[in-house]
C-alpha positions as CSV (number, residue, x, y, z in Angstrom):
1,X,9.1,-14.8,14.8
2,X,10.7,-12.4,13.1
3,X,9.9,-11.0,9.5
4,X,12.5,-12.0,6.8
5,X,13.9,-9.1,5.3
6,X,13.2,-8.8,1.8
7,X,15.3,-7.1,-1.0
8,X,12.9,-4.2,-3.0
9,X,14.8,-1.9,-5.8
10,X,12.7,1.3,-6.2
11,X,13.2,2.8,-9.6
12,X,12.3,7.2,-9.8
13,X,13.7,8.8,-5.8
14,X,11.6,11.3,-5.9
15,X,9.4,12.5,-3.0
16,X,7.1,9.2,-3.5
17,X,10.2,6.8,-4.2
18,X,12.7,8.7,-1.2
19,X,9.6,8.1,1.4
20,X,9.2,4.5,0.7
21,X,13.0,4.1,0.4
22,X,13.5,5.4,3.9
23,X,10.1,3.4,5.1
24,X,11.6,0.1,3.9
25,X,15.1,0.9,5.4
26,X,13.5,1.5,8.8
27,X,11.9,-1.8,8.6
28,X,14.7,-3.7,7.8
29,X,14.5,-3.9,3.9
30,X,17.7,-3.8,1.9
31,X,16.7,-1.1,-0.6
32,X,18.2,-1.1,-4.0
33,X,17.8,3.2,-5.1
34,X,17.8,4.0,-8.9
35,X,17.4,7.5,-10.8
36,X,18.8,9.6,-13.5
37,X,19.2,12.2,-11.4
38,X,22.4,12.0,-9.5
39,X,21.4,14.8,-6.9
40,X,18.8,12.0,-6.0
41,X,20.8,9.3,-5.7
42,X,23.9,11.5,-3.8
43,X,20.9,12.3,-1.1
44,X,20.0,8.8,-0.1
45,X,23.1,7.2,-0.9
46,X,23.8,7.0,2.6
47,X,20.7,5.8,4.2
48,X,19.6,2.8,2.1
49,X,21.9,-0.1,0.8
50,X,22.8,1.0,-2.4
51,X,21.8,3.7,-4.7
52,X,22.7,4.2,-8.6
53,X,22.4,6.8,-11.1
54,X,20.8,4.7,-13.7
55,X,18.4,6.0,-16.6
56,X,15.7,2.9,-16.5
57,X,14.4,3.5,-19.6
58,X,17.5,2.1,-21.0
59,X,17.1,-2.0,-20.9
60,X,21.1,-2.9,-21.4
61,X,21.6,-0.4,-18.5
62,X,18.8,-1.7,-15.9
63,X,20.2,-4.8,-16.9
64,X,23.1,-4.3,-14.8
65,X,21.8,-3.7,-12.1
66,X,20.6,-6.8,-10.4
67,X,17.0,-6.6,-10.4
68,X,16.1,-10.0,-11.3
69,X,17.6,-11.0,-7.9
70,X,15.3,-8.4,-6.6
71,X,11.9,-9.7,-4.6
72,X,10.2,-6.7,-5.8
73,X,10.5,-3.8,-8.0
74,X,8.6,-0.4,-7.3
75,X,8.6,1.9,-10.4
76,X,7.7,5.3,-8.7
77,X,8.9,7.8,-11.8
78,X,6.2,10.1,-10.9
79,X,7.1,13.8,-13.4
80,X,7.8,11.7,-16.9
81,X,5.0,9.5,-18.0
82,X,7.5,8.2,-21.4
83,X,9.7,7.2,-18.7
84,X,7.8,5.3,-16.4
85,X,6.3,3.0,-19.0
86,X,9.5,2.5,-20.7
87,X,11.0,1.5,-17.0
88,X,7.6,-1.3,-16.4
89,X,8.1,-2.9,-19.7
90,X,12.3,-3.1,-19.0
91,X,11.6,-4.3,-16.0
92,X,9.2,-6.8,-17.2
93,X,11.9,-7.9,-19.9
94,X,14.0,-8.7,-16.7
95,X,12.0,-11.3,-15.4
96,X,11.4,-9.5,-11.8
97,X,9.2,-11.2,-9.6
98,X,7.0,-8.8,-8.3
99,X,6.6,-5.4,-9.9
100,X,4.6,-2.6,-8.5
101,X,4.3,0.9,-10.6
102,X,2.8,4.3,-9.5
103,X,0.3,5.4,-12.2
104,X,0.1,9.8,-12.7
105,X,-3.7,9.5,-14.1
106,X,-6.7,7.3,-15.4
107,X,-4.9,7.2,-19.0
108,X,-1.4,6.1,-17.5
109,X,-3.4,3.3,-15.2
110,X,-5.0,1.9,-18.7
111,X,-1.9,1.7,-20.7
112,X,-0.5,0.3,-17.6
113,X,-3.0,-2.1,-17.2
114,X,-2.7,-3.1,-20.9
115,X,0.9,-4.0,-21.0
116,X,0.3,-6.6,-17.8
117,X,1.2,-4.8,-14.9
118,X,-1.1,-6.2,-12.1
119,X,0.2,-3.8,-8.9
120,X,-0.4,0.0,-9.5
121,X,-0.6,2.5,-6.9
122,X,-2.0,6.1,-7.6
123,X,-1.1,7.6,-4.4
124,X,-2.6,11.2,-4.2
125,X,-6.1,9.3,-5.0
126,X,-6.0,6.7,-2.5
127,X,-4.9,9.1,-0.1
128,X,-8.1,11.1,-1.1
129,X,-10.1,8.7,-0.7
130,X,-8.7,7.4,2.9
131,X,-8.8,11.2,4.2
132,X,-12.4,11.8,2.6
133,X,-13.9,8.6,4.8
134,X,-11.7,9.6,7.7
135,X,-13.4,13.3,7.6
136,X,-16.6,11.7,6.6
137,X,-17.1,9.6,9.6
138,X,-14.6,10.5,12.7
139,X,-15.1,6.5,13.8
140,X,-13.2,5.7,10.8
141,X,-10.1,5.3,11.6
142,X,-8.3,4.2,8.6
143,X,-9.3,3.0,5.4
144,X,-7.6,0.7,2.6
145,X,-8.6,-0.1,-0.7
146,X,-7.9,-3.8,-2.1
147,X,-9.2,-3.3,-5.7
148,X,-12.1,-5.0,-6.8
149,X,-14.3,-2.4,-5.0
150,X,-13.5,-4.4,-1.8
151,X,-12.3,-2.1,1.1
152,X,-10.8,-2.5,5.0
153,X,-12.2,-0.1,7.6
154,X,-10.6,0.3,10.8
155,X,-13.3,1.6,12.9
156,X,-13.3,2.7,16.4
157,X,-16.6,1.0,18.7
158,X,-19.4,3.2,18.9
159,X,-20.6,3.4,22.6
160,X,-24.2,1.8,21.6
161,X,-21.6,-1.7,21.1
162,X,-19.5,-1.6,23.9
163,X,-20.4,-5.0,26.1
164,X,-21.7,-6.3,22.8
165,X,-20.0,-10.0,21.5
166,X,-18.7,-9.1,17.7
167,X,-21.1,-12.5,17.1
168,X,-23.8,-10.5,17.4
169,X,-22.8,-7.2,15.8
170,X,-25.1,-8.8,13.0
171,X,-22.3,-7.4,9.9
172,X,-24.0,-9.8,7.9
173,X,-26.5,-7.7,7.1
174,X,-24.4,-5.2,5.9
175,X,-22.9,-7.3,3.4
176,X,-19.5,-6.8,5.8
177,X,-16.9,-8.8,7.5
178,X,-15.1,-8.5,11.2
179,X,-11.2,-9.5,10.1
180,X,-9.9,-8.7,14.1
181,X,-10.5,-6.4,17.1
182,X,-7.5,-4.4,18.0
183,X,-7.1,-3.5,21.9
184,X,-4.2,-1.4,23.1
185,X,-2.1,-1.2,20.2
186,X,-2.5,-5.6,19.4
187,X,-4.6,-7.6,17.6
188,X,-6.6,-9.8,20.3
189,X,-5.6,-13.3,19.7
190,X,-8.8,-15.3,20.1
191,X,-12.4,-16.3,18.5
192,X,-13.5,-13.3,16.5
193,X,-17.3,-13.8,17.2
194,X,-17.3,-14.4,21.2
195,X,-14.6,-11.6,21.5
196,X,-16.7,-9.0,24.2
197,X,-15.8,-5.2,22.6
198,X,-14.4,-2.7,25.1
199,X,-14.1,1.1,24.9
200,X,-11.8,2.5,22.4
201,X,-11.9,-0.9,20.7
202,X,-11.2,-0.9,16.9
203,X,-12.7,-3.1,14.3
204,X,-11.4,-4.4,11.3
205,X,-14.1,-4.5,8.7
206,X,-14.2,-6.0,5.7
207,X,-16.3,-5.3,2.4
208,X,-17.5,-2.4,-0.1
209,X,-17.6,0.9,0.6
210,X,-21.3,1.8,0.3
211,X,-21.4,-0.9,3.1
212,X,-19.2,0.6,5.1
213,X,-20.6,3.6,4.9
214,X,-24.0,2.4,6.0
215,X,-22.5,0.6,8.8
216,X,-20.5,3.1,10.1
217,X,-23.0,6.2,9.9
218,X,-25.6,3.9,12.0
219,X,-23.9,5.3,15.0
């Protein structure tokens, strides 16, 4: 079945916001594009649905521009912390249902946090930290943090657990989780634990990092 398109306004297009733009677009998305920067929104106004010169920090403006019909909001204002802030609270004020806001540092992420926004992304650190595990451990094959110090590692099977059930991969004791197994680019549709792994196998592990690590530098 397919997945229904959804209807995302991202408000700042620059390199963080024009990347997801163009991401969402690809996968079907209608994309809403707002900036104060009109050479911004003259370079995407022709690949997403509609883009606007808008300044966001101005509620009777934003106002206009249909984000409450919106099923999410990204505020990705990345080079004016005064900005951003003021865009999350109008945006807030608007009633969307789902607002997500890239934070620029640790202070930003508190004040953030403190006027109720729930989804913040800080991009160059989780990309950090995904590229540190990757170098860390080659068998880690991707890495995704879900907040609350809870993490998803895609890990490619060691050789010592090819033939091995995932039943008896014993994660348990690791404090860990198997989510899936993918095989040849799909997740294998079928009982996790009686699941026989294969070469180039990937699991999908679930739990916190230091037990990750542990698990993943047994091999």
């Amino acid at each position: 079945m397919a997945t229904k398109s959804r209807t995302v306004a991202i408000i700042g297009l620059g390199l963080f916001g024009t990347v997801l733009a163009r991401e969402l677009t690809r996968m079907g998305d209608r994309v809403v594009g707002l900036d104060s920067d009109a050479s911004r929104v003259s370079s995407l106004a022709g690949e997403i649905d509609s883009a606007m010169q808008v300044d966001a920090s101005d509620l009777k403006a934003l106002k206009q521009c249909g984000l409450e019909a919106c099923d999410s909001v990204v505020v990705s204002i990345g080079e004016n912390m005064q900005a951003n802030i003021l865009a999350s609270m109008n945006v807030q004020e608007i009633g969307c249902k789902q607002i997500w806001v890239k934070a620029q540092s640790e202070a930003h992420l508190k004040i953030l946090t403190a006027i109720g926004i729930r989804d913040i992304v800080r991009p160059e650190q989780d990309f950090g930290l995904r590229i540190a595990q990757v170098i860390h451990n080659p068998r880690v094959t991707d890495y995704l943090a879900l907040g609350g110090g809870q993490y998803v590692a895609e890990i490619k099977v060691p050789e010592q657990l090819i033939g091995l059930c995932v039943g008896k991969l014993k994660l348990m004791h690791f404090d860990l989780r198997c989510l899936g197994v993918f095989r040849s680019g799909g997740l294998l549709d079928a009982q996790l634990d009686t699941i026989t792994l294969a070469a180039n196998d990937r699991l999908l592990i679930y739990g916190k990092r230091p037990d990750l690590r542990r698990f993943a530098d047994g091999f």
